[in-house]
C-alpha positions in Angstrom: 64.3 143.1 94.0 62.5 143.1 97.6 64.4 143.5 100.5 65.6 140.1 102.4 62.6 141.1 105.1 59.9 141.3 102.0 60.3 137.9 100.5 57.6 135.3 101.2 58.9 131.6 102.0 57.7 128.4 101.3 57.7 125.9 103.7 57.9 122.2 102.6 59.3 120.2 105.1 57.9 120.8 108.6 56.8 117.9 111.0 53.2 118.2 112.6 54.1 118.1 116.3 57.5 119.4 116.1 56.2 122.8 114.5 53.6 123.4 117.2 54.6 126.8 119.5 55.3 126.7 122.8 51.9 128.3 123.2 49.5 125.8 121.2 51.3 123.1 123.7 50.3 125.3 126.7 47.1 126.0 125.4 46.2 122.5 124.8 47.8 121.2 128.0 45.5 123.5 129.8 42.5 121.9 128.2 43.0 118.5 129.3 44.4 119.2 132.6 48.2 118.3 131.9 50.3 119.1 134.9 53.4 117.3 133.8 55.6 116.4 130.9 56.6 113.4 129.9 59.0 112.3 127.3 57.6 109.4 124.6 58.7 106.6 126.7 56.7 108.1 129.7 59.5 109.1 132.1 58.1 112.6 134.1 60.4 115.6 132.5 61.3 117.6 136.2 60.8 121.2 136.4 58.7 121.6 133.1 55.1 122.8 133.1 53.6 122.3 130.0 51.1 124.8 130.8 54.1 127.4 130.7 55.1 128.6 127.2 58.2 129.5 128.5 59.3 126.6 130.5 58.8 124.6 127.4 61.0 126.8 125.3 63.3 126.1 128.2 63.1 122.5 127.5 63.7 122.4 123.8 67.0 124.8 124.4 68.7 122.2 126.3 67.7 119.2 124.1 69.1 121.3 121.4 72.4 122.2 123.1 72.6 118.7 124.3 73.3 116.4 120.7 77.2 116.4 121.7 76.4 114.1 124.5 76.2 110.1 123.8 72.6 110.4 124.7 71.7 113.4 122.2 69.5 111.9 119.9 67.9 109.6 122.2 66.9 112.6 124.5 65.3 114.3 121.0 63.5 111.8 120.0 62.0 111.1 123.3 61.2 114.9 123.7 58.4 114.1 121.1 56.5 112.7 123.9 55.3 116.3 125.1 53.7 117.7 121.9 52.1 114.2 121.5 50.5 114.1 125.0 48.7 117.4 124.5 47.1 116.1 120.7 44.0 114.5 122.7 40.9 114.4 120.5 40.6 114.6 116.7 39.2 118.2 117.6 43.2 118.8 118.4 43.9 117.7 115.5 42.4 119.7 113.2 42.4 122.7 115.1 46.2 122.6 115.4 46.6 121.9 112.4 44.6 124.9 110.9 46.1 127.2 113.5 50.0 125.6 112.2 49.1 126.9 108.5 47.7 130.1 109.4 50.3 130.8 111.6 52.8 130.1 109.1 51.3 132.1 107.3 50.6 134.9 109.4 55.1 134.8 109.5 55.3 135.2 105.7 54.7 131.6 104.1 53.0 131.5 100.9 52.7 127.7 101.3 53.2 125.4 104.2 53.0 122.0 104.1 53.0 119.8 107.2 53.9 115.6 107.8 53.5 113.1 110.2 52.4 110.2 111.2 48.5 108.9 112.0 50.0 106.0 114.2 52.0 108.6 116.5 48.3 110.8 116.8 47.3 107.3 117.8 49.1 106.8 120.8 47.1 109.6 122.7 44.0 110.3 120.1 41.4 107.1 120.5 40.2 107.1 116.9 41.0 105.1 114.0 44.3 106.1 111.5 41.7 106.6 108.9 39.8 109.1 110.8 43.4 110.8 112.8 44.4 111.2 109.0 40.9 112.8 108.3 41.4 115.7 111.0 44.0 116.4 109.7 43.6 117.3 106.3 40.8 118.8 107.3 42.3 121.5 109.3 44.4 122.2 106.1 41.4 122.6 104.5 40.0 125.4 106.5 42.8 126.9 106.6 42.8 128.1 102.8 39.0 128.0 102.9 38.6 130.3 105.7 41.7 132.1 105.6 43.5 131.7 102.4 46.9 130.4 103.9 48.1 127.7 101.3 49.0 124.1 102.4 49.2 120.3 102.2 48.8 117.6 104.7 51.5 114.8 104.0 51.0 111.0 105.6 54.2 109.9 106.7 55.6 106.6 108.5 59.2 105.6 109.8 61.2 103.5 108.1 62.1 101.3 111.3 58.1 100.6 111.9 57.2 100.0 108.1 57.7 96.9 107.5 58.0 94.6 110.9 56.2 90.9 110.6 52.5 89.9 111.7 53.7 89.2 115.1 54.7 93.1 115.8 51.2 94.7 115.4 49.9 97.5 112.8 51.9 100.0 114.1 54.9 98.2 113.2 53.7 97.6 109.6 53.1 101.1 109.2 54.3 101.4 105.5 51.5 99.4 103.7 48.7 101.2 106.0 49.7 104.8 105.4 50.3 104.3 101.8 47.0 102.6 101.2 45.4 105.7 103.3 47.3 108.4 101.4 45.7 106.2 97.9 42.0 106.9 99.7 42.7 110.1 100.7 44.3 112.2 97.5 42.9 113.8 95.6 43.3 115.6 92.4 41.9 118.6 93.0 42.9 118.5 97.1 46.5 116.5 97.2 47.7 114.5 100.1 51.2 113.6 100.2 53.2 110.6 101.4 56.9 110.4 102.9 59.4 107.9 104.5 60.9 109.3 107.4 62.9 107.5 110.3 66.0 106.6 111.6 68.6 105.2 110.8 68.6 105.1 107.3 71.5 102.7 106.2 69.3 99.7 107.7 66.0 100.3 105.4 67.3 101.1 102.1 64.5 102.7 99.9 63.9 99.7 97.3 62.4 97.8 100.7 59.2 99.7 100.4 58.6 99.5 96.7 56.1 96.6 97.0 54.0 98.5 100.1 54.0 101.9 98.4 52.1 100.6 95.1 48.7 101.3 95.7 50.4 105.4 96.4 51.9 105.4 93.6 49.0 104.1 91.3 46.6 106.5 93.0 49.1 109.3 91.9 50.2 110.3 95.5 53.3 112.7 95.2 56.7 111.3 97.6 59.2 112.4 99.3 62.0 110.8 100.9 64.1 111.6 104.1 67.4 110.7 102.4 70.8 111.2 102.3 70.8 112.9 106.0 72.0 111.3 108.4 75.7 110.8 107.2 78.5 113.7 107.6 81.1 115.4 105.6 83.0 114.6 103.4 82.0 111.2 102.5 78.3 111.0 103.7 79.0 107.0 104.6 76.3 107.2 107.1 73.9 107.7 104.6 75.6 108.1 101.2 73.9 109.6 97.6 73.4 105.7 96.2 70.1 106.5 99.2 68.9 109.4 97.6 69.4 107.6 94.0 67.6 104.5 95.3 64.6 107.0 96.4 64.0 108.3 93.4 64.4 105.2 90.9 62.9 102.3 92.8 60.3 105.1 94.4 60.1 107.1 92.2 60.0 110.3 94.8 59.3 113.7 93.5 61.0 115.7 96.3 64.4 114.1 98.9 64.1 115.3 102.4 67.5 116.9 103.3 69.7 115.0 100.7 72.9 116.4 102.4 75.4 113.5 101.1 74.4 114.3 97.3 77.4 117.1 98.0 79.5 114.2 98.2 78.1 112.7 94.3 78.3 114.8 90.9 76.5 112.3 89.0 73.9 111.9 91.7 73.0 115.5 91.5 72.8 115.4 87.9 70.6 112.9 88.3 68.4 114.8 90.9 68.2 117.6 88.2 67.7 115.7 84.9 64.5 114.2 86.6 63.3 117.6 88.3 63.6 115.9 91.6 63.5 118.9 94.5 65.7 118.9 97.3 63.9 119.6 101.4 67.0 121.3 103.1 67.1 121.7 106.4 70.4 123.3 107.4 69.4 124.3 111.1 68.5 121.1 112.2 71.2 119.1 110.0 73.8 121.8 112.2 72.2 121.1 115.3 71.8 117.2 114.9 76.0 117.3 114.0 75.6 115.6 110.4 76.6 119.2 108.5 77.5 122.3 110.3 75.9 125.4 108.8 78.9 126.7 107.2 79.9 123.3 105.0 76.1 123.3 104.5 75.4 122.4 100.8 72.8 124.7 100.3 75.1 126.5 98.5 76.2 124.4 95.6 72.9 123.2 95.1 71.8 126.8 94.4 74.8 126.8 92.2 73.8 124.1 90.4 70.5 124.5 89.9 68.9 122.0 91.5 65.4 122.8 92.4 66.3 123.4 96.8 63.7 124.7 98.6 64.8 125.0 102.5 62.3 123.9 105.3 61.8 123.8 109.3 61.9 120.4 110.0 61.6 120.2 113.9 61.4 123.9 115.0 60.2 123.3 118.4 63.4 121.3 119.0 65.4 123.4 116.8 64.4 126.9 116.2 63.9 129.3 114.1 60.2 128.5 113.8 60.0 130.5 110.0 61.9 129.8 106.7 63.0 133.5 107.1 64.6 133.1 110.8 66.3 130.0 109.0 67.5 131.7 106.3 68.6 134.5 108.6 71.0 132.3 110.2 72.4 130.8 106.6 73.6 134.6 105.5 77.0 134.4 106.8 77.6 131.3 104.1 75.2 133.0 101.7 75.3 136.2 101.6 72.4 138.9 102.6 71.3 139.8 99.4 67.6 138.8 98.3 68.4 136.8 95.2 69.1 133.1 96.6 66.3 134.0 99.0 63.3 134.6 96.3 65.4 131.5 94.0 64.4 129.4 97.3 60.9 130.4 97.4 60.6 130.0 93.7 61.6 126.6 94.0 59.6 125.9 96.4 56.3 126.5 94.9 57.3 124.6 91.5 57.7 121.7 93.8 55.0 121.7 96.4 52.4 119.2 96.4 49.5 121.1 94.9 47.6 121.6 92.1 48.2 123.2 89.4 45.4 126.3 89.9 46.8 126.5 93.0 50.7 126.7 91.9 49.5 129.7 89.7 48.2 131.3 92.6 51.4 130.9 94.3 53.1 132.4 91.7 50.9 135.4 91.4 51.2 136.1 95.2 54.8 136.0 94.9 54.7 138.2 91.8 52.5 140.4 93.2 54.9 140.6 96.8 57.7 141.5 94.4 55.8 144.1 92.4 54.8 145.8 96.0 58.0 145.9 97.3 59.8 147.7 94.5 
């Protein structure tokens, strides 16, 4: 058995623009002249240079000690605006999306895959979602050509913009577009994933988007789900397992981001492990955001249980750590140190990424051959 420090991660649930470091930001901010910061609504952020790595770290510390306060979430989803103003071109795009995976990589991911949604690149990128969507998977691409570092691009939308009327625009119908773009842009031999993200959840139940996300599922696209999350101990009524049940039998999603309130359903998490479905926890930020502190975290039963629980980043700019391994550092006092749920995490993990089959096997082969190293 490797040491805790030896054991390669997978990554499956990372957001694009949330898992860009403090540096890419500056970097990019440099190169289009950015004096200024400014959340997504386009109120000036005082006293952050986002030409200063540091100063931005400074920034994401005090959005993440500040989800006590009434305006916590508010403030964190507005703090999006800054790693959005810096994605300029579709040359961003890619290129920060390349450097994302090989980075990850580069930490000790076997496989990373990143999310998010064209329409958000939109707002600052002047190209069309097709092309924005493009880029993207592109710089994925490179990255294992050039580099070997393993990953997939998912195409995601929020829930709250999915499925708005005529009068609202495309970017409020955003459920239909991205699934029919995911449909063009899979492939079997190079897969492109689709999820439903958004908040709140109770609102936009899962069966909703059954009728948009046909031409996905037809074309084969693989789904996951932000469900079952934003609810809190014990009973999860915020967002309860029915959510998480919906997902996968109106859906029929192969993998439930965060899925939290399945602690509070025994019969739910059967179900989530008769079907195979995989679990995307995300303890950090499901501490930070108040909806389960790290030590009622249910990472630990669903190890227990078997269910196949992989653990992911989510927003690590606004969260920290920015590896699987710093996260999993912070889950050993409720865990234990020892290597064993570690390796069971990354194990999972490459059963249920988004990939092809050739390139599962090389997953496990890099693992095995990690393992073999180590000993």
């Amino acid at each position: 058995m490797p040491g805790t420090e030896a054991v390669p991660t997978v990554d499956l649930h990372r957001h694009f623009e949330a898992g860009l470091r403090p540096e890419t930001i500056a970097t990019l901010a440099a190169r289009h002249g950015l004096s200024e910061a400014r959340t997504r609504s386009g109120v000036v952020v005082p006293g952050v240079d986002p030409q200063n790595p540091e100063s931005i770290r400074q920034y994401y510390r005090e959005i993440a000690s500040g989800f006590g306060r009434p305006d916590g979430f508010t403030r964190f989803a507005d703090s999006f605006g800054l790693p959005l103003s810096v994605l300029r071109t579709l040359e961003d795009l890619e290129e920060a999306a390349f450097d994302q995976v090989v980075d990850c990589a580069d930490h000790g991911s076997l496989h990373t895959e990143l999310r998010g949604s064209p329409f958000s690149y939109q707002e600052h990128v002047d190209a069309p979602i097709d092309d924005i969507a493009a880029a993207l998977v592109h710089g994925v691409d490179r990255a294992w050509r050039e580099r070997r570092a393993s990953g997939t691009f998912l195409l995601a939308f929020s829930r709250q913009k999915g499925l708005g009327g005529a009068d609202v625009g495309p970017s409020g119908r955003q459920a239909s577009a991205v699934a029919d773009l995911a449909a063009r842009l899979h492939r079997a031999d190079r897969p492109v994933g689709l999820d439903i993200a958004g908040y709140p959840e109770m609102p936009f139940p899962p069966r909703l988007f059954e009728d948009a996300l046909r031409p996905a599922r037809e074309a084969g696209v693989p789904l996951t789900v932000h469900a079952g999350e934003q609810g809190r101990p014990p009973g999860y009524e915020g967002a309860p397992p029915a959510l998480v049940v919906e997902a996968i039998e109106a859906l029929g999603a192969r993998r439930i981001g965060h899925g939290t309130s399945l602690a509070a359903s025994r019969e739910a998490r059967l179900l989530v492990r008769e079907r195979g479905v995989a679990i995307e926890c995300c303890p950090v930020s499901n501490d930070r955001m108040g909806f389960a502190p790290l030590a009622q975290h249910p990472l630990q039963l669903f190890l227990e249980e078997g269910l196949l629980v992989s653990v992911g980043t989510d927003d690590p700019l606004m969260f920290g750590p920015f590896t699987v391994a710093e996260t999993c550092d912070m889950m050993v006092p409720a865990l234990g140190p020892g290597g064993v749920w570690r390796l069971q995490l990354t194990r999972n993990g490459i059963e249920s990424a988004f990939v092809t089959a050739e390139r599962r096997r090389w997953l496990r082969e890099q693992l095995e051959a990690s393992i073999d190293s180590s000993r």
